[in-house]
Backbone bond lengths (Angstrom), bond angles and torsions (degrees), N, CA, C in turn:
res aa  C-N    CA-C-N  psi(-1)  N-CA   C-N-CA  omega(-1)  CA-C   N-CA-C  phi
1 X - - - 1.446 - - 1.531 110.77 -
2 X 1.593 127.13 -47.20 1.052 132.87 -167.92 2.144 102.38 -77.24
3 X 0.935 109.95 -13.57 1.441 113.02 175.43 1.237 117.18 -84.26
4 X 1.688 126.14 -39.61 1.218 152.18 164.95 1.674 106.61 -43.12
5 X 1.501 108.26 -58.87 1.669 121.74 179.75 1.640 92.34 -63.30
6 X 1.333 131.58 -62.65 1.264 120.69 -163.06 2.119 122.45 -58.05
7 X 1.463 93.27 -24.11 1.501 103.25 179.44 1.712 98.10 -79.77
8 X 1.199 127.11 -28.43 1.454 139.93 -174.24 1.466 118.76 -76.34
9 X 1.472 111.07 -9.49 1.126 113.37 -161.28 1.911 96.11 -94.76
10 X 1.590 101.66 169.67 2.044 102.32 -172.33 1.356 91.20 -69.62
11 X 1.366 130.20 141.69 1.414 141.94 129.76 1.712 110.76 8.80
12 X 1.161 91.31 -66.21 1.692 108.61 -164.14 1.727 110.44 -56.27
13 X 1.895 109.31 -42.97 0.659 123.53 -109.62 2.174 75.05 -98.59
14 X 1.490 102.96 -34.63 1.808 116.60 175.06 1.322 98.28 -81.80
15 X 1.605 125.49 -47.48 1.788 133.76 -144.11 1.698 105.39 -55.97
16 X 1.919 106.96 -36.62 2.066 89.31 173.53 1.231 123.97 -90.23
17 X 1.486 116.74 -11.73 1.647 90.56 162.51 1.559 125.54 -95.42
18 X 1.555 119.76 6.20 0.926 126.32 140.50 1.669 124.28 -50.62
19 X 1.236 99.71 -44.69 1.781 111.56 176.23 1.716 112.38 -55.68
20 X 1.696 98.46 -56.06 1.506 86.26 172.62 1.109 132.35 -66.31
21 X 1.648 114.41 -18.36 1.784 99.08 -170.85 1.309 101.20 -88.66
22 X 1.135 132.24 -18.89 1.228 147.27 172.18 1.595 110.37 -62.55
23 X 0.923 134.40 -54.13 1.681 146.75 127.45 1.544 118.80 -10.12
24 X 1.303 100.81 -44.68 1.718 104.12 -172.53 1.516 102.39 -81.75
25 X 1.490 122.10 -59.35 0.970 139.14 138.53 1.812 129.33 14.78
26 X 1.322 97.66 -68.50 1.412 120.59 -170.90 1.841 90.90 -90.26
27 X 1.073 101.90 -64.02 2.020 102.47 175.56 1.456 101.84 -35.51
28 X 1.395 121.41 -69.27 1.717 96.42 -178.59 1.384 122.63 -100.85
29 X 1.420 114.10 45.10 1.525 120.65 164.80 1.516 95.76 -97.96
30 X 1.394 125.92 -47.81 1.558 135.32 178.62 1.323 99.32 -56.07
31 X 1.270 119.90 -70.99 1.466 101.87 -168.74 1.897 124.87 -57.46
32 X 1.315 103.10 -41.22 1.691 108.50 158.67 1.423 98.57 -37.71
33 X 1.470 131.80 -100.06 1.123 147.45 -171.37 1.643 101.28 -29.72
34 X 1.216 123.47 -38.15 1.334 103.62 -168.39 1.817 108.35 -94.44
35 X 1.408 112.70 -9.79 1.544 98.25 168.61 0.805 120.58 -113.96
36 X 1.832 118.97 9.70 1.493 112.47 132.61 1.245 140.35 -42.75
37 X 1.611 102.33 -44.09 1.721 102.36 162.62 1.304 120.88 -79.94
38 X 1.495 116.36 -5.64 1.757 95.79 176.16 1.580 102.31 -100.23
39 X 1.308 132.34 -11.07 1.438 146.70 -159.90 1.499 96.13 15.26
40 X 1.423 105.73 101.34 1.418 134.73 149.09 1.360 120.11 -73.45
41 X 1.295 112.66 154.59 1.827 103.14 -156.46 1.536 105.06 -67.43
42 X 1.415 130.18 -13.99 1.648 117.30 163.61 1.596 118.06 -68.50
43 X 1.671 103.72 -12.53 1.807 78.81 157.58 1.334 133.18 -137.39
44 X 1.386 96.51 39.31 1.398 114.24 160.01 1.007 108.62 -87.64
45 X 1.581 117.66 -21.46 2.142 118.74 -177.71 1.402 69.75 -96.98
46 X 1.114 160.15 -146.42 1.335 147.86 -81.81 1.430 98.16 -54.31
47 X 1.159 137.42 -32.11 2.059 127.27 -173.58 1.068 97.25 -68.27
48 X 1.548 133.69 -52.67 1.312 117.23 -167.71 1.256 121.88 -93.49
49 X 1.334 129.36 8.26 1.729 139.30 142.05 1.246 120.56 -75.95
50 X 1.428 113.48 -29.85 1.388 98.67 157.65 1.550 135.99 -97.24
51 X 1.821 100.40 2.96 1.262 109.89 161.73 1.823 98.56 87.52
52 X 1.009 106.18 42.01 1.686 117.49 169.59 1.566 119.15 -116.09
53 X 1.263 107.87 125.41 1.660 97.41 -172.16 1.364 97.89 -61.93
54 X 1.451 132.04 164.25 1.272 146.15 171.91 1.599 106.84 -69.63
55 X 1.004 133.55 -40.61 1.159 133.77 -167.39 1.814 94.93 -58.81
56 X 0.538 142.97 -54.57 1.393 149.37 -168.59 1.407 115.38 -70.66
57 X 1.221 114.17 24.76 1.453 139.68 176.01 1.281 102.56 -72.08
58 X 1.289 110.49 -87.04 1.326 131.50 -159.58 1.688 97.46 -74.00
59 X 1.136 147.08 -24.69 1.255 126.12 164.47 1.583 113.71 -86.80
60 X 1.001 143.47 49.23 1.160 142.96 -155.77 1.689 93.35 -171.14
61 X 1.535 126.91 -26.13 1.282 129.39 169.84 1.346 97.54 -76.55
62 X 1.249 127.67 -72.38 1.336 131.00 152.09 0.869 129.17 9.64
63 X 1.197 110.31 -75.29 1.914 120.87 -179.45 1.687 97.96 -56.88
64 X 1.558 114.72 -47.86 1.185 116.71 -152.26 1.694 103.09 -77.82
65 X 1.040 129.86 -50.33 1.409 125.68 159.10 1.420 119.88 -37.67
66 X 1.424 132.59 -63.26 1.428 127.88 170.12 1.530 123.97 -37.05
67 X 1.256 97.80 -49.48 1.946 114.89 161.31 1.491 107.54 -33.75
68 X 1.201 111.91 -62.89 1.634 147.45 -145.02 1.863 76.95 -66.43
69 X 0.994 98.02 -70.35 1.770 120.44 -153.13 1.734 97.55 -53.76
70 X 1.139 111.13 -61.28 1.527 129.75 167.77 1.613 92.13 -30.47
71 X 1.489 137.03 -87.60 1.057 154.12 177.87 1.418 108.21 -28.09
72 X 1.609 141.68 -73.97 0.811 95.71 161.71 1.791 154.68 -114.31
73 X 1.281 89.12 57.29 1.464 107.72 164.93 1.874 112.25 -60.56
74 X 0.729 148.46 140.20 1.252 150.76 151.54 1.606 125.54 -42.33
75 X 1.355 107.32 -67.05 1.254 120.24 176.33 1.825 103.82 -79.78
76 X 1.366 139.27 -19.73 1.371 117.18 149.29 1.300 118.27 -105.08
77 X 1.167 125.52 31.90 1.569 119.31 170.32 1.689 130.07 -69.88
78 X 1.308 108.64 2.52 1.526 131.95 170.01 1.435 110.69 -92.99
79 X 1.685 123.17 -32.05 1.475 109.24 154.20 0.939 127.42 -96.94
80 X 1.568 127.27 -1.58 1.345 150.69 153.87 1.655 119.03 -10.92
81 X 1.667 80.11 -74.37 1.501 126.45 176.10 1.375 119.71 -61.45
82 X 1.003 124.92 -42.93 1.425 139.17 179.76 1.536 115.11 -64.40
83 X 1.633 111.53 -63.38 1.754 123.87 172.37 1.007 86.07 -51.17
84 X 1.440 131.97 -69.71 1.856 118.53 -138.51 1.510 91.09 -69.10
85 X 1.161 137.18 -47.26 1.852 139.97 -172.42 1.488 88.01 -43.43
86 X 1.763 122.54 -49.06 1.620 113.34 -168.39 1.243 104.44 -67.54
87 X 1.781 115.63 -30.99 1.257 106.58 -161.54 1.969 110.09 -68.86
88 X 1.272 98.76 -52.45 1.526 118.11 -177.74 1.691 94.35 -69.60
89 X 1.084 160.25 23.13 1.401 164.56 118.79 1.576 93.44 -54.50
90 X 1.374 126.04 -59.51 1.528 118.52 -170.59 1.124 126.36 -72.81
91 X 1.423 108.41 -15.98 1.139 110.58 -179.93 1.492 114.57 -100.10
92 X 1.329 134.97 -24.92 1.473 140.28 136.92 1.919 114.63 -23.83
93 X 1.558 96.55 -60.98 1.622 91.17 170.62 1.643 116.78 -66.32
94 X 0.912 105.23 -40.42 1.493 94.03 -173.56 1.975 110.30 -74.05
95 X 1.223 111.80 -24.20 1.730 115.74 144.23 1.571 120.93 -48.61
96 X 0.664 89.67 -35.73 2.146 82.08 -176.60 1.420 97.55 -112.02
97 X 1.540 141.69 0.24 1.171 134.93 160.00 1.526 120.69 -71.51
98 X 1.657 101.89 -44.65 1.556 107.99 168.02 1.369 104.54 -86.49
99 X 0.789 141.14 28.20 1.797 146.80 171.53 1.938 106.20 32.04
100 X 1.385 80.93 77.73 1.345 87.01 172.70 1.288 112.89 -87.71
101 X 1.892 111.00 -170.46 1.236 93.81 178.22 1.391 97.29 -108.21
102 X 1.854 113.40 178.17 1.306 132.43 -147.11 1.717 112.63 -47.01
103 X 1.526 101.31 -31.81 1.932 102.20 -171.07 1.479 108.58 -79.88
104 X 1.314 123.71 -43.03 1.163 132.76 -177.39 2.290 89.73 -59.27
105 X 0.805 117.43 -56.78 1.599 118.44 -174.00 1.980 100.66 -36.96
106 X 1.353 88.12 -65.15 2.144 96.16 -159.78 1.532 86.18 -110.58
107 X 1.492 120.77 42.51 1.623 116.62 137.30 1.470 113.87 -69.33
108 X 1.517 128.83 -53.50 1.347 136.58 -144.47 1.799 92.10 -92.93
109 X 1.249 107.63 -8.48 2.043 110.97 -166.40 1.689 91.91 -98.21
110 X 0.887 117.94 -35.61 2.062 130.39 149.31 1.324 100.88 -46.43
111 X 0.869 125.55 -91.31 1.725 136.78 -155.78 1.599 93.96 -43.41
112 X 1.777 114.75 -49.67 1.234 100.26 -160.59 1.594 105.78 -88.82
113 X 1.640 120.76 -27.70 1.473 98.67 149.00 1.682 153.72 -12.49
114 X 1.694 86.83 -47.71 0.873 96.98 178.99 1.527 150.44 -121.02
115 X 1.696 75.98 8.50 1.729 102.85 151.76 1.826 122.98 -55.48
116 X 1.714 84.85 -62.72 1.593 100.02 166.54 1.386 114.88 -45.62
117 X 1.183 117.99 -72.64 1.575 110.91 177.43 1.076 138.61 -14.76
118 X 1.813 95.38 -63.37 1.536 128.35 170.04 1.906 107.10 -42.79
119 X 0.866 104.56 -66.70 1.602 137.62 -160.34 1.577 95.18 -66.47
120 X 1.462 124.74 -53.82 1.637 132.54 164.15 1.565 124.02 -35.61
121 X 2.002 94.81 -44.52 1.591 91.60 -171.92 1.638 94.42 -103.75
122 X 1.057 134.04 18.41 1.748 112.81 155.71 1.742 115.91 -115.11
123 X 1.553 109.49 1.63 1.012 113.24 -179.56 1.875 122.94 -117.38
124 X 1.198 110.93 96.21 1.914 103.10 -166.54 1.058 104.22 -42.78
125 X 1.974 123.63 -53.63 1.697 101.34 -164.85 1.326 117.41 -56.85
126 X 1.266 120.98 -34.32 1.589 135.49 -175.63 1.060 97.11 -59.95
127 X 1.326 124.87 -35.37 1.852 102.81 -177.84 1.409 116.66 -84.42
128 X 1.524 100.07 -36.06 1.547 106.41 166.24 1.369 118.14 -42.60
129 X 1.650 119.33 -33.17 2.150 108.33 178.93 1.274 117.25 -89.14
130 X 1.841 111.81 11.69 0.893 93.79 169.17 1.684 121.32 -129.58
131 X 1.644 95.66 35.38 1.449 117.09 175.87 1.180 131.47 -108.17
């Protein structure tokens, strides 16, 4: 019943706080992505604690910005969502590969929560797959 009311409700009325988390979202996917490509000395110590050559910095910011960009586009924010879910999937494994501890693990399972979320309340079909 309570899913029924939420698909029922005006556009307008779910679509901005969908906007902001979606906003929050995209704010620190850019900045991730973007000091991946400048690798400032906090992530050159995170590459080599987690045992990543450095070189793979900046293509991996890359990837992660294009994601980002896709996302929030409007009309691709459904594959947006999807890469970055693959992306933040890799980065979850590579958290419990270097055996981190518990926040660093279900940081990126947050982030991608709440992409979806975001992306759910400004988009009907999106809410529709998940009713």
């Amino acid at each position: 019943m309570q899913a029924a009311t939420l698909l029922d409700r005006p556009a307008r009325a779910i679509s901005w706080p969908g906007r902001v988390l979606s906003g929050i979202v995209i704010a620190f996917m850019l900045f991730d992505g973007v000091i991946h490509v400048l690798r400032p000395a906090p992530v050159v110590d995170a590459f080599t604690q987690l045992g990543f050559p450095l070189r793979l910095s900046i293509a991996l910011g890359v990837i992660e910005l294009l994601c980002t960009v896709l996302y929030a586009i409007p009309r691709t924010a459904f594959i947006g969502a999807l890469l970055l879910t693959a992306y933040l999937g890799g980065a979850v494994a590579t958290q419990i590969r270097a055996e981190s501890a518990w926040f660093p693990d279900i940081f990126p399972v947050i982030i991608g929560a709440l992409l979806w979320a975001g992306l759910a309340l400004r988009d009907a079909h999106v809410r529709r797959l998940f009713v």
